[in-house]
C-alpha positions as a Markdown table, in Angstrom:
| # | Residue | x | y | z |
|---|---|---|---|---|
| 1 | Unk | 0.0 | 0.0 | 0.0 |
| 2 | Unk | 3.0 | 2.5 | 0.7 |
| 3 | Unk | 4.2 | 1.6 | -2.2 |
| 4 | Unk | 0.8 | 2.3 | -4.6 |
| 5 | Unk | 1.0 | 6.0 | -2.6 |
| 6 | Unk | 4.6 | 6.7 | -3.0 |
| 7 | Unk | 3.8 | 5.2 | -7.1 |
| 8 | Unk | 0.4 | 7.8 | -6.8 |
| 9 | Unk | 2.6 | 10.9 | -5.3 |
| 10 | Unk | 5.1 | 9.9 | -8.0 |
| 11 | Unk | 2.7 | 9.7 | -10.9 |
| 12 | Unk | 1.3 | 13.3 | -9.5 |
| 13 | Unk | 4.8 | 14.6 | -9.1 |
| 14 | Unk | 5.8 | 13.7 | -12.9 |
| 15 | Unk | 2.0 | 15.1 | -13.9 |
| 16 | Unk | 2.4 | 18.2 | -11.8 |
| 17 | Unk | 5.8 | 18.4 | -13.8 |
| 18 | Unk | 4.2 | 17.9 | -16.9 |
| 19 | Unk | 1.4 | 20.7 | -16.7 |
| 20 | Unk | 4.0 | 22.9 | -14.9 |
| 21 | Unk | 6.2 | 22.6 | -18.4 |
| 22 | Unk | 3.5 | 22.5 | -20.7 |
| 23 | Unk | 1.8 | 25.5 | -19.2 |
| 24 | Unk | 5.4 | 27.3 | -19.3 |
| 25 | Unk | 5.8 | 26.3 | -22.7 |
| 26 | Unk | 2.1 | 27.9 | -23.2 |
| 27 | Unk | 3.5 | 31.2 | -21.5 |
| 28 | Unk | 6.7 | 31.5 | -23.8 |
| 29 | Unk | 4.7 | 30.6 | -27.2 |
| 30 | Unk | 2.3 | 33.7 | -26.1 |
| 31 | Unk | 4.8 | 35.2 | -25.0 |
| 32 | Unk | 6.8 | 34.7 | -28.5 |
| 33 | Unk | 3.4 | 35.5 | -30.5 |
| 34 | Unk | 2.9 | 38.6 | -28.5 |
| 35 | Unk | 6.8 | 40.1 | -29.8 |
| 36 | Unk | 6.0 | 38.4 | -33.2 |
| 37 | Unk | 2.5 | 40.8 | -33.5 |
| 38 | Unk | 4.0 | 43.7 | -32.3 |
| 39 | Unk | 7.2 | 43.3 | -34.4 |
| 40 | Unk | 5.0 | 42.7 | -37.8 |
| 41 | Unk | 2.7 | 45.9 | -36.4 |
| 42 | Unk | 5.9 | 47.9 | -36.6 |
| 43 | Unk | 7.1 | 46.2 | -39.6 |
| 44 | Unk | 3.7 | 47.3 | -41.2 |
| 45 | Unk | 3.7 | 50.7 | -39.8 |
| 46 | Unk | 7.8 | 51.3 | -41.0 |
| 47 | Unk | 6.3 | 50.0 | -44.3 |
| 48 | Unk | 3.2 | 52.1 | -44.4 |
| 49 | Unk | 5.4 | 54.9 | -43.5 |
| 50 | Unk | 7.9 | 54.3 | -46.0 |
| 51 | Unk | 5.0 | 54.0 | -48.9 |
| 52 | Unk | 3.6 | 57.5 | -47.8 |
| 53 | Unk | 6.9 | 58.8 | -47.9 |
| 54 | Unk | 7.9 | 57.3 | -51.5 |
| 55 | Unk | 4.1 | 58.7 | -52.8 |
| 56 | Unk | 4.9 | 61.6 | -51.4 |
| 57 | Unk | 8.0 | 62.0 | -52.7 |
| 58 | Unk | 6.4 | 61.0 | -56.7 |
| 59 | Unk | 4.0 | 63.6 | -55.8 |
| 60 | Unk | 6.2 | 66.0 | -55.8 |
| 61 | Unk | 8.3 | 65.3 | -58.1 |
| 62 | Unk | 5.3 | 65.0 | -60.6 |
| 63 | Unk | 4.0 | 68.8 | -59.3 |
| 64 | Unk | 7.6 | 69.9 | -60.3 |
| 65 | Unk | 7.1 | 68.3 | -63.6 |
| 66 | Unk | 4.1 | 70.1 | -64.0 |
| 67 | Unk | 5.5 | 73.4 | -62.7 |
| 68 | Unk | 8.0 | 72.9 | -65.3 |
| 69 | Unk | 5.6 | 71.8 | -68.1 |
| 70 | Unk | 3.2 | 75.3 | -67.3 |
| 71 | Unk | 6.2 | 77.4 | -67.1 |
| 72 | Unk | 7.8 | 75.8 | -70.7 |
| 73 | Unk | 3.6 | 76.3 | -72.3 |
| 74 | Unk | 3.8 | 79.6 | -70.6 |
| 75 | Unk | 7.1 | 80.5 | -72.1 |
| 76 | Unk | 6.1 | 78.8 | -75.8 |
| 77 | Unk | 2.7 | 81.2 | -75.5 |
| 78 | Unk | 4.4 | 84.0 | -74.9 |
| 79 | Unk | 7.3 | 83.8 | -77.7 |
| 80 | Unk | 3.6 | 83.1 | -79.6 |
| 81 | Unk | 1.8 | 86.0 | -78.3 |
| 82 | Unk | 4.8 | 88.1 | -79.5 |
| 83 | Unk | 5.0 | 86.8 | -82.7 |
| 84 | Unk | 1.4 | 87.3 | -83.6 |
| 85 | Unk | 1.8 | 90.4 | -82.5 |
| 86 | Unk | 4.6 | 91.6 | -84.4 |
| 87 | Unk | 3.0 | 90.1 | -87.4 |
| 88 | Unk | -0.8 | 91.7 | -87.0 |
| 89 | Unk | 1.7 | 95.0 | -87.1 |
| 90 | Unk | 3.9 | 94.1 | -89.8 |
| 91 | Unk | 0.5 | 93.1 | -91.7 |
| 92 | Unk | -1.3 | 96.3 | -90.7 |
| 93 | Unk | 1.6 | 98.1 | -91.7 |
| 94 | Unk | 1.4 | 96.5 | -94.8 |
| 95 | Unk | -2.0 | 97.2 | -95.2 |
| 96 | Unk | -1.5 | 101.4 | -94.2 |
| 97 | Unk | 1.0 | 101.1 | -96.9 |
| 98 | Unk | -0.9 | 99.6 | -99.9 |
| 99 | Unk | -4.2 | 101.8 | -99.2 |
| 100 | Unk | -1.4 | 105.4 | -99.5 |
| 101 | Unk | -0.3 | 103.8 | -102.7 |
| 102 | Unk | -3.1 | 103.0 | -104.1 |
| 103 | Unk | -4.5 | 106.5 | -103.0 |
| 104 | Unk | -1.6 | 108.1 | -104.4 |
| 105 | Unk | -1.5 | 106.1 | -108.0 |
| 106 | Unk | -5.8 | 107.3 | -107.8 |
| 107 | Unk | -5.0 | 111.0 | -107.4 |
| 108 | Unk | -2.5 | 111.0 | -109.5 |
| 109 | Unk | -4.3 | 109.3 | -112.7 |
| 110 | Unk | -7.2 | 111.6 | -111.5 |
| 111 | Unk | -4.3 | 114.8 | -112.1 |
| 112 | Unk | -3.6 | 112.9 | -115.8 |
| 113 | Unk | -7.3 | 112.9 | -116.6 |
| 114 | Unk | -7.9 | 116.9 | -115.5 |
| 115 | Unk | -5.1 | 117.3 | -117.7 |
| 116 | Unk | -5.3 | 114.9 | -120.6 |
| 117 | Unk | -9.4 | 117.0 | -120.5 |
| 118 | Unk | -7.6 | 120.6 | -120.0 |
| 119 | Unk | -5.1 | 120.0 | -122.8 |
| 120 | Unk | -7.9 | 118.5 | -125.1 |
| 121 | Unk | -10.0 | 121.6 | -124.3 |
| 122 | Unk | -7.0 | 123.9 | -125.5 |
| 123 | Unk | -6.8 | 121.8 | -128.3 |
| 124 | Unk | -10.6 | 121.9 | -129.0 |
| 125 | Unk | -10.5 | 126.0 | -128.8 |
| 126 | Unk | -7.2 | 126.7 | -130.8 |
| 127 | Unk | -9.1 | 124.1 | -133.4 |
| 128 | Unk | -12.3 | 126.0 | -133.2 |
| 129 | Unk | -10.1 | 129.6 | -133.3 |
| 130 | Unk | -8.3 | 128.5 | -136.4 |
| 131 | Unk | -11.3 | 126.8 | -138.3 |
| 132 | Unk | -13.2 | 130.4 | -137.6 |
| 133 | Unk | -9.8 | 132.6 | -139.1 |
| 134 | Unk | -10.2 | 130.0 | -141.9 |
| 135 | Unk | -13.6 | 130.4 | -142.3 |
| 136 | Unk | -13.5 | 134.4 | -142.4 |
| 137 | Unk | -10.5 | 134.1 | -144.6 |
| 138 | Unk | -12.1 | 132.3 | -146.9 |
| 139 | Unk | -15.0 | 134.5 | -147.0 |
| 140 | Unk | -13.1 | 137.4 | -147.9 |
């Protein structure tokens, strides 16, 4: 009988030894699962971090493309601007020019006509003048 009790303390002994490892074992895996988690939380957060800071940084760099792109359509519009300008003047110059010329080339072949009519109308009278001398020397 002494010896089933000492064999029943022994079996509870290796039991209790059992549970007591198993439940340590238990401690250190939640314990190991616990680092784990909040190892992959900062490993997500450094990577969610690191994401933002690359968008960020394409971000910019694409507004500084764009900055450069308005400031190269800006600078291509203006050179534009100027040289429609200067060509709506060179044109309306061109224009002012033509209309005196062509105002000029009207007086003057209005001048030519006055004349060409004074010069016919001398003509005309010195005709008429000598036709009448001829007339009244043939009478006599």
């Amino acid at each position: 009988k002494s010896r089933q009790l000492a064999d029943k303390e022994q079996t509870e002994i290796i039991w209790r030894a059992v549970r007591e490892q198993s439940e340590s074992r238990n401690i250190a895996n939640r314990k190991n699962r616990y680092k784990t988690d909040i190892e992959q939380t900062k490993q997500q957060k450094k990577g969610q971090t690191e994401s933002r800071k690359r968008a960020d940084k394409e971000q910019t760099e694409q507004q500084t493309s764009d900055g450069k792109q308005v400031k190269s359509r800006q600078k291509t519009q203006k050179k534009t601007d100027r040289e429609q300008t200067e060509t709506d003047r060179m044109q309306t110059e061109n224009r002012q020019k033509n209309r005196r010329q062509a105002e000029r080339k009207q007086r003057e072949t209005t001048e030519n006509r006055k004349k060409q009519t004074e010069n016919k109308l001398k003509t005309d009278r010195k005709q008429i003048e000598t036709d009448r001398k001829q007339s009244e020397t043939d009478k006599k």
